[in-house]
N, C-alpha and C positions, 0 to 999 in steps of 0.2 A: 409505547417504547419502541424504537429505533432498534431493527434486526436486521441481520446478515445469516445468508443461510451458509451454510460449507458448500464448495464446488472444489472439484479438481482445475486448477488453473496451468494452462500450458505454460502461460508466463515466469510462472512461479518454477518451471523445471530445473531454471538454471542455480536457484538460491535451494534447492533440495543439496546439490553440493556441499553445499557450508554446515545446513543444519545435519548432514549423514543419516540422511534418511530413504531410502532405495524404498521402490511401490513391490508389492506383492504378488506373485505372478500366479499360476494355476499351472498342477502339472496333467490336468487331464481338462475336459469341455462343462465343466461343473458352471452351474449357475454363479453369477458375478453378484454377491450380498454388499449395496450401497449403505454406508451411514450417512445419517442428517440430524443436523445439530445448525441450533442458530446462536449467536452473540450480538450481545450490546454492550455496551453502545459499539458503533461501529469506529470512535475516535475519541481514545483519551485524551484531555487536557489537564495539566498539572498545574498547578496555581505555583509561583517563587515562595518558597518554605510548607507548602502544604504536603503532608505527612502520607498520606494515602487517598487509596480511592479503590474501586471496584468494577471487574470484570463479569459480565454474567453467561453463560454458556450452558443452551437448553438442550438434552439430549430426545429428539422426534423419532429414533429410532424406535426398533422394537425389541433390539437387545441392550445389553451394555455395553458402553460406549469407555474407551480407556486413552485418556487424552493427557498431553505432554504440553507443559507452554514455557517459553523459554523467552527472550531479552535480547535484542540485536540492537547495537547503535547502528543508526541510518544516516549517512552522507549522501552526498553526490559529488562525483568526481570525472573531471571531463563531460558530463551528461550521462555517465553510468552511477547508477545505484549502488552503495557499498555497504555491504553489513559486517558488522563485528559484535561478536558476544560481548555483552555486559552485565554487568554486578549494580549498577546504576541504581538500580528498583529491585525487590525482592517480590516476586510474585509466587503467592502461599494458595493453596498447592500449587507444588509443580509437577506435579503425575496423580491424577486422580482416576478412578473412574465413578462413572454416572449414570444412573437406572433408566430406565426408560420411563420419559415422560417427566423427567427430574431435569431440576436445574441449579448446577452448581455456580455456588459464588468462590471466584477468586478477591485474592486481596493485593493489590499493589500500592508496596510499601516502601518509601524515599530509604536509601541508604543515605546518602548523602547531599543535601542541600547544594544546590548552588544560588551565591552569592549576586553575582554579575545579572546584567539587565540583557540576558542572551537567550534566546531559545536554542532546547535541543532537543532534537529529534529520535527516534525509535519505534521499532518494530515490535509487538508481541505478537509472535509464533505458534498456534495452536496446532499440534499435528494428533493426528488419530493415532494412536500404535495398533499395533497386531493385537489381536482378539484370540480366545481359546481356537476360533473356527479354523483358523488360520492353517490347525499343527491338521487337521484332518487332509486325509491325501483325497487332492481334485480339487480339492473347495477352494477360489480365487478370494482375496479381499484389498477390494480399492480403499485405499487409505487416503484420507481428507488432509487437508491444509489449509489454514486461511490464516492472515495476517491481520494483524490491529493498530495503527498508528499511533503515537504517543509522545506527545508533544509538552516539553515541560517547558515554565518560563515564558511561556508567549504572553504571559497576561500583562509583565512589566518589557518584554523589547520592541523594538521600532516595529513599525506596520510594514508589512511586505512593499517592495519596489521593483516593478517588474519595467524590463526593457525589452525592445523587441528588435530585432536583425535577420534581416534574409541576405544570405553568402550562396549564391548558383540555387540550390535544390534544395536547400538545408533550411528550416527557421530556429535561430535561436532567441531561446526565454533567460534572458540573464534575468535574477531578483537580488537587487541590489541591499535591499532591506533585514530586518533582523529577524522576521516570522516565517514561516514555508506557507507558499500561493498554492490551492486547489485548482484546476484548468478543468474546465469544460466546455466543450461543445465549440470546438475554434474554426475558424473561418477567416480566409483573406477576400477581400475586397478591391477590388482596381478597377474602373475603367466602372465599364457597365456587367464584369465579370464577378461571379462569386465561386470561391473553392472552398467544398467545405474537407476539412481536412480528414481523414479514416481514423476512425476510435477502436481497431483492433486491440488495439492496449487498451483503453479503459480512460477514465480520467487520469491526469498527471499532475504529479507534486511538484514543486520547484523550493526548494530547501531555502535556507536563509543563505545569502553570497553564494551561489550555486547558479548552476544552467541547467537547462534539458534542450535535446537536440528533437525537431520534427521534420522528418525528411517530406516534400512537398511533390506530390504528383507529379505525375509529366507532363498534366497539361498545364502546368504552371509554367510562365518562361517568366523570368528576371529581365528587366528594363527599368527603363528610368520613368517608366509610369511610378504616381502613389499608388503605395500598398497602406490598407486599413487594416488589424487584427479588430477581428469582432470575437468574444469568447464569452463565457460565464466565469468570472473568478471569485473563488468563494462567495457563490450565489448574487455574486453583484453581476451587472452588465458593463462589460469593459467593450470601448471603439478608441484605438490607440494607432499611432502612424509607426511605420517599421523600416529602419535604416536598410539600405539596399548596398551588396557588393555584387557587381555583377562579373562573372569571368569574360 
């Protein structure tokens, strides 16, 4: 079975925002007490009219573990990622907590069917909340986050279509299609030259009729050489030619 362990994600600071969730500080030099907990699968898919499906989240700590999971529809817009609370799916429990060494099952449960041959997309939200340790004065507690992808509909809409464009420094990933593309491990190609591009972020989604933007090195210059993209997209091996704007 297919796990995800929790990590604090820098990436993830800016969408702490949305969900109003501020980290835990220490008012004296007390030891820092980490939770760990894993999840599978690491990516729901929702079949067009299927009812439910399930979550599972192991708690490895050594105490109890008191977890919150919550529902964001996920866009992209302009090449930023957008979340918004949803009612879409009903995911049972939504505040639990969990023994150690225990692993609870969530239940996610369709509110409302959609009809149309369309994927949509979404985020399940798992956050740690504050622990009894917490209210003790000194004691610090880093609080976890991880996300879960949740993709309904993909099993009846069109298969991802992905285009490629390099504009100065920039590569854009348009995906023309009606599924969301997984990107890994990308690479441009020209000449006798290879750049393989920084994966500070991580793998990247591209939404169904969406973009994401990859800012390109410096030692990249734009010309009117071919450019190849060479990538991993959802586990396949893609080698694709990429329209050039050069300033």
């Amino acid at each position: 079975m297919l796990v995800m362990r929790a990590y604090i994600s820098k990436t993830l600071l800016a969408f702490c925002g949305i969900c109003a969730l501020a980290p835990a500080y220490s008012q004296g030099p007390a030891a820092n007490k980490v939770a760990s907990f894993n999840v599978s699968p690491l990516r729901i898919d929702m079949a067009q009219g299927q009812a439910s499906n399930q979550l599972f989240v192991r708690n490895n700590s050594a105490g109890q573990l008191a977890l919150q999971v919550r529902l964001f529809a996920w866009s992209q817009n302009d090449g930023a990622d957008q979340f918004v609370p949803s009612k879409d799916f009903v995911i049972s429990p939504s505040i639990v907590r969990v023994d150690p060494e225990q692993t609870q099952t969530f239940h996610v449960i369709a509110v409302a069917h959609n009809s149309a041959a369309d994927e949509t997309a979404y985020r399940v939200v798992i956050d740690q909340l504050p622990g009894a340790e917490a209210a003790i004065s000194g004691a610090t507690q880093t609080r976890l986050r991880l996300t879960v992808p949740l993709f309904a509909g993909g099993d009846v809409a069109a298969p991802a279509k992905l285009r490629f464009a390099i504009d100065g420094q920039t590569l854009i990933i348009h995906n023309d299609g009606g599924r969301a593309a997984r990107i890994n491990d990308i690479k441009l190609q020209y000449g006798d030259r290879e750049i393989v591009l920084p994966h500070n972020t991580g793998p990247r989604a591209v939404l169904k009729n969406s973009m994401v933007y990859w800012t390109l090195p410096q030692s990249f210059t734009c010309s009117v050489m071919p450019v190849r993209v060479l990538a991993r997209i959802d586990q396949k091996t893609l080698n694709d030619a990429a329209l050039q704007t050069c300033p």
